[in-house]
N, C-alpha and C positions, 0 to 999 in steps of 0.2 A: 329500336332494336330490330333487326333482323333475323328470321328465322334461322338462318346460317351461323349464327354465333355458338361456340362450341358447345355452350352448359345445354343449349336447343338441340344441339345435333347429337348429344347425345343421351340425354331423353330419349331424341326421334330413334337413336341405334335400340336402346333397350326394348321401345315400343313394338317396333322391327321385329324383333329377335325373337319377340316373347310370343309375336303373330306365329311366327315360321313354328317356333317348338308347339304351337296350340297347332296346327295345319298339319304336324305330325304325330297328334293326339297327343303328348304329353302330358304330364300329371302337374294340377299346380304347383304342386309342392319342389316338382323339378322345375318348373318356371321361375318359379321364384328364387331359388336357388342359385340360375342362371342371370337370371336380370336382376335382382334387388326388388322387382315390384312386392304390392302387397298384395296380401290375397283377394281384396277389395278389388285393385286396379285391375288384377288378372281378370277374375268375372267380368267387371264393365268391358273389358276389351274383347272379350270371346261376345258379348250382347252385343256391342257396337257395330263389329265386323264380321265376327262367322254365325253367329245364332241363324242369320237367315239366308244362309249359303245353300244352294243347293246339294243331296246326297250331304248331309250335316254330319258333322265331323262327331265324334263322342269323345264325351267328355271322361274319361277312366277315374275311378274313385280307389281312394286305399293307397297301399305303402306302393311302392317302387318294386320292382326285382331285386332283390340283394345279393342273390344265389352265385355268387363268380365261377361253381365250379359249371355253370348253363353254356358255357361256353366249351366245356373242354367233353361232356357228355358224349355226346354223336359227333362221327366223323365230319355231317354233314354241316354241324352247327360250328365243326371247329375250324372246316375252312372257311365258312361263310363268316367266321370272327376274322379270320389271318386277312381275308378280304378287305373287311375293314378297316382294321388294324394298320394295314401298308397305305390305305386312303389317308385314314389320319396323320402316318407319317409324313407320306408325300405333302399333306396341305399343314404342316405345322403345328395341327389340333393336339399331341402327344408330347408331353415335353420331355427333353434330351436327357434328363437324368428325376431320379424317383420321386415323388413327392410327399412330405411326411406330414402335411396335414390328412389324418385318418377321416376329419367327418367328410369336406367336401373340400379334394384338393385344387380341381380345376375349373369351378365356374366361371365367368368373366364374360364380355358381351363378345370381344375379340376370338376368343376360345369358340363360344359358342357359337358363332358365324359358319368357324372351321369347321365344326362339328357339322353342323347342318349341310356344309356342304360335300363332306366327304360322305354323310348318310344319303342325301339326294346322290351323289355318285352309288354307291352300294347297291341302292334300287335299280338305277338302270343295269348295272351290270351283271346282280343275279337273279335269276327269274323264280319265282314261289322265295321270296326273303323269308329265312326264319326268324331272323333277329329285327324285333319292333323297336323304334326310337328307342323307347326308356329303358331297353338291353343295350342297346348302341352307348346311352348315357352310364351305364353302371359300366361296359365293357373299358371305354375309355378312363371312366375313375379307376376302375380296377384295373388296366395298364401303368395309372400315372403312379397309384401305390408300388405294385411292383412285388404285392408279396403274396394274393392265394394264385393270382394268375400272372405269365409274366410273357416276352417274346424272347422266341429263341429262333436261332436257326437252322435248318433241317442238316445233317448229316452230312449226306448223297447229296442232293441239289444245290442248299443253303437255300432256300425258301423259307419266305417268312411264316415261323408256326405259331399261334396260343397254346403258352404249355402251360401243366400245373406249377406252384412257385413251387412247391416243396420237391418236384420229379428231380431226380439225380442220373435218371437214365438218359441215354442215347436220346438227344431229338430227332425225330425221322416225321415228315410229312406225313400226311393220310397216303399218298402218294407210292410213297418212297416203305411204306410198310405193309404194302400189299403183295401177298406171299410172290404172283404172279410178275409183280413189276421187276421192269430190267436192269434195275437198279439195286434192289435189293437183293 
């Protein structure tokens, strides 16, 4: 047998995966989620390979963020969602119409690739990020639900926003609702 045989390759993608989400401090319980491992195989793997990683990664304890409305709080937090938001579209992480499994609509090793790469983009492109992975992981579930938070497009511009699911008002940019802008 060679290592290149699929049922190995992809093992090897979960193994992957499951590194990347722990490198971006992730909670096991979102590891797991995403890859299928157990909570067993997650520990041996964070001991194997990052336990002795220099500047050691922490390991975060306890439930997830659940809060979707963390997104639409602060101006600052709500473009830094739309930011990511238009990453995941561009890389395919978000999918094209809602998803009705409530517990956990979009894990998958594929998904989760996306994911991680549209958040490594996210980092390089805004400086002081307020949004930590395991926000990035609830913002994109709570995209793919599509009901306390949802995207819409701005008014004025048509930029992409996070709005509340239940708002009926006007979408307008952080931008585009600033009394001074020329827009408004």
């Amino acid at each position: 047998m060679r290592i290149s045989d699929d049922r190995y390759s992809r093992d090897r993608f979960r193994l992957d995966l499951a590194l990347r989400f722990m490198r971006h401090e992730a909670r096991t319980h979102t590891i797991r989620k995403w890859t299928g491992l157990t909570d067993d195989r997650i520990r041996k793997l964070y001991r194997a390979y990052l336990e002795q990683e220099p500047g050691q990664l922490s390991r975060h304890r306890g439930k997830s963020p659940g809060q979707a409305s963390y997104f639409i709080r602060t101006p600052r937090v709500q473009q830094e969602a739309a930011v990511l938001a238009s990453l995941y579209c561009m890389l395919g992480a978000l999918p094209v119409q809602a998803v009705v499994d409530m517990e956990s609509p979009l894990p998958g090793v594929a998904r989760g690739e996306r994911l991680c790469q549209a958040f490594e983009a996210y980092l390089t492109f805004v400086q002081s990020a307020q949004i930590s992975f395991e926000h990035a992981v609830l913002l994109i579930n709570e995209l793919g639900r599509g009901v306390e938070i949802k995207l819409g497009d701005c008014m004025i511009c048509g930029g992409l926003v996070v709005v509340d699911g239940l708002s009926v008002r006007d979408i307008r940019c952080n931008r585009c609702s600033e009394p001074s802008s020329p827009h408004g």
